[in-house]
N, C-alpha and C positions, 0 to 999 in steps of 0.2 A: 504494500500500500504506500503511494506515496507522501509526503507531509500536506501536500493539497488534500487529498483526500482524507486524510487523519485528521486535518484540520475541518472540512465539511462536520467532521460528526464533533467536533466541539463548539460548545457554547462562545469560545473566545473569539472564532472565526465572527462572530454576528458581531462584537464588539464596534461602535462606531468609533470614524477616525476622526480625529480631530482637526484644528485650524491651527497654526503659527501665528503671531504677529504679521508675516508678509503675505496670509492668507492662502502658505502651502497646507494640502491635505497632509495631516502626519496620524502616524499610530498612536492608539488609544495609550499607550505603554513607553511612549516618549516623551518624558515631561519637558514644561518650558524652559530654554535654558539649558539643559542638561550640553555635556562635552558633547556628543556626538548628534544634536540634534541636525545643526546644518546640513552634515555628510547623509542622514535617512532624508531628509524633505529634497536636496537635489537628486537622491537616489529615486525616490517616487518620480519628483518630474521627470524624468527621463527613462520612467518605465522602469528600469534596473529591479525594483522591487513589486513586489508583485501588492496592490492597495487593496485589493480585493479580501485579502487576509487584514482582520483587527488589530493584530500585535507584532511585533516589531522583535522581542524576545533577544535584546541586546547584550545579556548576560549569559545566553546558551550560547554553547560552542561552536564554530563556524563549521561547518561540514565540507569536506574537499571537495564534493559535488557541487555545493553553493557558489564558494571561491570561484571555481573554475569559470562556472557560469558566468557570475559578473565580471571573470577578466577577457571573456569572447564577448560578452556583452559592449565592456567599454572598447573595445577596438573594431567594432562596427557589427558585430555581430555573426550569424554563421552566411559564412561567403561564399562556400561552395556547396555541392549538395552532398548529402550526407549517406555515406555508404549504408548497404542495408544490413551486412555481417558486423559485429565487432571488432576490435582491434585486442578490448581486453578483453581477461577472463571473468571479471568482476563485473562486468558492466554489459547488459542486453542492450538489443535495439527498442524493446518496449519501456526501456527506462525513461526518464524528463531528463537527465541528465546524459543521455548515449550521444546526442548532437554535438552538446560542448564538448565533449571528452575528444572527441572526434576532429572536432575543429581545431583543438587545442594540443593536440598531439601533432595534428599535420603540419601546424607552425614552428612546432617543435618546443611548446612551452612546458607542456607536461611529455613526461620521459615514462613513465611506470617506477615500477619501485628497483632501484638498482639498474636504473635507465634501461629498462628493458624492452623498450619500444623501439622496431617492430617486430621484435621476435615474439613468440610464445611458448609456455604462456607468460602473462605480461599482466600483470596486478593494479591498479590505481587507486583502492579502496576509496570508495567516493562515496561513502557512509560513514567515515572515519574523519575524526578529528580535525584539520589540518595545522601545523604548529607555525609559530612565527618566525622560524628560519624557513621550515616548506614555501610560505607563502612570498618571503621576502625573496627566494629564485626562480619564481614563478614571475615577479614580477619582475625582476631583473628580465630574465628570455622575454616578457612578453612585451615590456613597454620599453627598452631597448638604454636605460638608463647606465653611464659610462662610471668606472671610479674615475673619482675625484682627489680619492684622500684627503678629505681638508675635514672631516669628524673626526674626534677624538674617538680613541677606541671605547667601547665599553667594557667594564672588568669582566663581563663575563662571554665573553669573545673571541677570545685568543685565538691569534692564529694557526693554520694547522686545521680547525676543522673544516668538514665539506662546505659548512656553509658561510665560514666566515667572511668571505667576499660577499656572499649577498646582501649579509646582515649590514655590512659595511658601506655598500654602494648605497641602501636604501637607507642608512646613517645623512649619507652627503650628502642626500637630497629629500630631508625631511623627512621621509615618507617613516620612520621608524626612528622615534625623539627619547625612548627607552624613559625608565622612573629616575624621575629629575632627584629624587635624593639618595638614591644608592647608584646611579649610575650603573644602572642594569638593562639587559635589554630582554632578558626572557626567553633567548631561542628556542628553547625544546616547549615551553610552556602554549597549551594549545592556546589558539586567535577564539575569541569570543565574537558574536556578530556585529556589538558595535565595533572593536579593533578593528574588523575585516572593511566595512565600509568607512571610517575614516581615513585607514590605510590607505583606501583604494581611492577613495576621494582625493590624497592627498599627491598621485600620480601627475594629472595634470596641473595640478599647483605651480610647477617651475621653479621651485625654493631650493636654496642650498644652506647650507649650514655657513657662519650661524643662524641666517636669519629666516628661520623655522616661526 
């Protein structure tokens, strides 16, 4: 079943949406103000989210199927037509989610696990958590961002691992500003839904450090 349809049989899904100040529709579950409100009310206007659904659920965790979606999403969408076999193992053609993956593999953004795309079998778990180094090289392949090195490292960083460049590239250019009092940045810690769309909101921004 998918979270559309789990959502039909709850009461949450009828929840009405609310207004912003600028008189964007926003979810019932994103109050005013809040850090990440901006990033869900541009994410509505431009369809990315789906308003149809009451709640916003910015505290659950971001699912690698969702990520994917909004990152074929922000770069125009699906461009070519979508094979009718899978690529992965994990993922059918009856899935909501078999078009992204698909799109997103042929641009070369998502790799499988142990970059195992295109052999098989080939895993993507897109019911599974996605963490915030996964997303931070997803976004590097996808939105083509260069190092800079001009971010300070964060202490928990170090170079050496797979994904230290990513977390670093997305350092120089905002898009990952880590907790301002430990100078941490959380890599293995999974993205929550608001992370995932501020994150992603903060792609087109054009910011560099410092001036995040």
């Amino acid at each position: 079943m998918s979270s559309f349809q789990r959502c039909l049989l709850s009461i949450a899904c009828f929840f009405p949406l609310l207004a912003n100040a600028e008189g964007v529709t926003i979810f019932s579950d994103v109050p005013e103000g809040i850090w990440y409100e901006n990033a869900v009310a541009a994410f509505l206007d431009s369809q990315y989210l789906d308003s149809t659904q009451g709640r916003f659920r910015g505290s659950e965790k971001a699912l690698r199927g969702e990520f994917v979606k909004l990152v074929v999403e922000l770069n125009g969408g699906i461009l070519v037509d979508t094979p009718t076999v899978s690529h992965f193992s994990d993922v059918a053609p009856g899935d909501w989610f078999f078009p992204y993956f698909e799109e997103a593999a042929r641009e070369g953004w998502v790799k499988g696990d142990q970059d195992c795309f295109p052999g098989k079998p080939c895993r993507v778990r897109p019911r599974e958590s996605i963490t915030r180094a996964e997303a931070a090289a997803i976004i590097r392949r996808a939105f083509g961002k260069k190092p800079l090195g001009i971010a300070p490292a964060f202490k928990d960083n170090p170079a050496g691992n797979w994904f230290s460049e990513f977390v670093q590239i997305a350092a120089d250019h905002c898009i990952l500003q880590g907790d301002d009092a430990s100078r941490s940045v959380r890599p293995h810690d999974a993205l929550n839904r608001a992370e995932m769309v501020v994150m992603l909101s903060r792609v087109d921004e054009g910011k560099r450090y410092p001036n995040c």
